[in-house]
N, C-alpha and C positions, 0 to 999 in steps of 0.2 A: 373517494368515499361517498356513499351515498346523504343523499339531503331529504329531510322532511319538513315540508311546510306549516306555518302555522300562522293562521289569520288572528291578527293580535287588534285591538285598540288599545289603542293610547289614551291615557289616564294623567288628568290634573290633580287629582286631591290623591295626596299619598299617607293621611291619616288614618288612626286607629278605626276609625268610624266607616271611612269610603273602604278601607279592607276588608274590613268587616261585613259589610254590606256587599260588596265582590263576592264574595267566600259564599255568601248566604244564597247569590243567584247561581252560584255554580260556576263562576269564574273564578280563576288562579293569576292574585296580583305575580307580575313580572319585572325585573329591573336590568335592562342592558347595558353591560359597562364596554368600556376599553374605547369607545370612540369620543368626541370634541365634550360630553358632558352625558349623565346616566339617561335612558329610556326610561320610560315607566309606561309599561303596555300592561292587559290583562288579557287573557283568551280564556276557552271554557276550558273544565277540568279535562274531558273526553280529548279534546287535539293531543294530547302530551300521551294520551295510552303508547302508542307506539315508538315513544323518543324512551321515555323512562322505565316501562315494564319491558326491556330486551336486554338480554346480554349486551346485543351489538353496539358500535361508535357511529356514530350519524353527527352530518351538520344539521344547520339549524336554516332556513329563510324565513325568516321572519317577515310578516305583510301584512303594512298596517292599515288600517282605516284611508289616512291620510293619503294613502298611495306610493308612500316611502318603503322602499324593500330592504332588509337589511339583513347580513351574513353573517352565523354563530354559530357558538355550539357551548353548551351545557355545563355550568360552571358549577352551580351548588343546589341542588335540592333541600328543602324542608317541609317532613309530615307530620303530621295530625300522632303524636305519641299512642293514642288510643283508636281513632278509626282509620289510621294511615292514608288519610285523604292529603292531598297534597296542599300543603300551605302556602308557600314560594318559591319559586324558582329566578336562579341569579342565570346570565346567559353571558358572555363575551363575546364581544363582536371581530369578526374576521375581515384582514384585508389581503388582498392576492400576495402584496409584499416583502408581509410580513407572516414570521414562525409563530406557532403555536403552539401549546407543551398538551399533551392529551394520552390520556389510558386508550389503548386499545388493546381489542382484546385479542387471548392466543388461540389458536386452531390448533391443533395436535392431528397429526396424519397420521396413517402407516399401521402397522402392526407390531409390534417391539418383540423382537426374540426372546427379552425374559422375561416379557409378559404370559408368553409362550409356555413358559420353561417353571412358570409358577409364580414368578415376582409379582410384586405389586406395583401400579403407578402411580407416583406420587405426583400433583401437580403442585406446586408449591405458588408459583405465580400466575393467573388466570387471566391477568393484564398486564402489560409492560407499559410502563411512561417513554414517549418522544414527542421527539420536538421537530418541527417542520414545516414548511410553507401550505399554509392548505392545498395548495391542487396535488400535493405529496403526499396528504395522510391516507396510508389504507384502512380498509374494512376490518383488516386482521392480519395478525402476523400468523404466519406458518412457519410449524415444527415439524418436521416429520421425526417420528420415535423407530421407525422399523429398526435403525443399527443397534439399539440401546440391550446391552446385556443388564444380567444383573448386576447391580452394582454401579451400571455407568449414569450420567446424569446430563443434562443438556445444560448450560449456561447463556449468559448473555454473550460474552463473547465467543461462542459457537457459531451466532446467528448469523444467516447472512448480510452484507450490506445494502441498505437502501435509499432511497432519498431520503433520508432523515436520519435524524440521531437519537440513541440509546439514552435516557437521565437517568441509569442505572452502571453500575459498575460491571468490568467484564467477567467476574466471580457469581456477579448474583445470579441463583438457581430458576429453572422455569419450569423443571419437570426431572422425574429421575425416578429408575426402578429401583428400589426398596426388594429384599427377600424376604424369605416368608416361610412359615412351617411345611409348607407342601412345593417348596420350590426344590428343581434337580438341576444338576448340573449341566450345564451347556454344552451340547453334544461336541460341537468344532472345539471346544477347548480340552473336552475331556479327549476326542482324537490328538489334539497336539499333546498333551500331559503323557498318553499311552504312547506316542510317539519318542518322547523326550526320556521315557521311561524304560524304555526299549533299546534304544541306543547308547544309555548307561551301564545297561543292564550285559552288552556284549563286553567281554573282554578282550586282552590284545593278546594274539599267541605268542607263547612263549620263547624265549629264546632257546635253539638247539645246542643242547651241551655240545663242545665240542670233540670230534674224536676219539677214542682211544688209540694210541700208537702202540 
């Protein structure tokens, strides 16, 4: 998974007052947890554009004043209700050892025959949760939709396996063609049906009365 940098200081006063006055310079207080006792770093608003305005799942290197590097990824956001500036951000710290539970998100490939055929696609989950060592999380999982008739739908337990595990059930949906007022029938099926319909359709000949003597 890709990593982005973030030059942080680290912060003594974690009162209403010292955030406050953070916020007002254009700095975004920070609190990193999961290691021996919490961080408390701040960095400018601007370094976080590209962690938190992307679809994408990215870690975190965190790098601080002090000279200390440290390894995470993005645990909870909080905005500004009225000018969606960013308020705080909570981070987790990573270690090589140890599994990490994390949304990533889905790619969808291919072209789906009833998408084709007039269906619609439905993406129902846009990120799936797993769990896994960091040097295992990827970028994105990939779907490809080409097989999907109308009607068919991709689940979790479709997906292939990876270094990591699903925290979703093998049921749960991630995408699926839906039909639709302008959708037709799928050609390969309607040849099997024409097929199937055809061969019912012959009958057996008859049996030859026998003889007259």
């Amino acid at each position: 998974m890709k990593s982005i940098s973030i030059n942080g200081s680290q912060r003594e006063s974690v009162g209403k007052k010292a955030t406050k006055a953070l916020r007002n310079a254009g700095q975004v207080p920070c609190v990193l947890y999961g290691g021996d006792k919490p961080v408390h770093f701040s960095a400018p608003e601007l370094a976080f554009s590209k962690l938190v305005y992307t679809p994408n799942a990215h870690t975190v290197v965190i790098e601080l004043d002090n000279g200390e590097t440290l390894n995470a990824v993005l645990q909870d956001i909080q905005f500004h209700p009225v000018t969606d500036r960013i308020l705080h951000i909570d981070f987790y710290q990573l270690f090589e050892d140890k599994e990490i539970a994390l949304n990533i998100p889905v790619h969808l490939v291919g072209n789906s025959r009833g998408v084709k055929n007039g269906g619609v696609l439905r993406k129902t989950n846009r990120k799936l949760r797993i769990k896994a060592l960091p040097v295992n999380l990827p970028d994105f999982i990939e779907v490809d939709i080409t097989p999907l008739k109308i009607g068919d739908k991709v689940a979790v337990g479709d997906l292939p396996d990876g270094d990591y595990t699903f925290l979703h059930n093998d049921n749960t949906v991630v995408c699926r063609v839906s039909t639709s007022r302008v959708a037709v029938e799928d050609e390969e099926d309607e040849e099997l049906e024409e097929g199937a319909e055809a061969a019912e359709g012959v009958e057996a000949p008859a049996a030859e009365a026998p003889a007259q003597e």
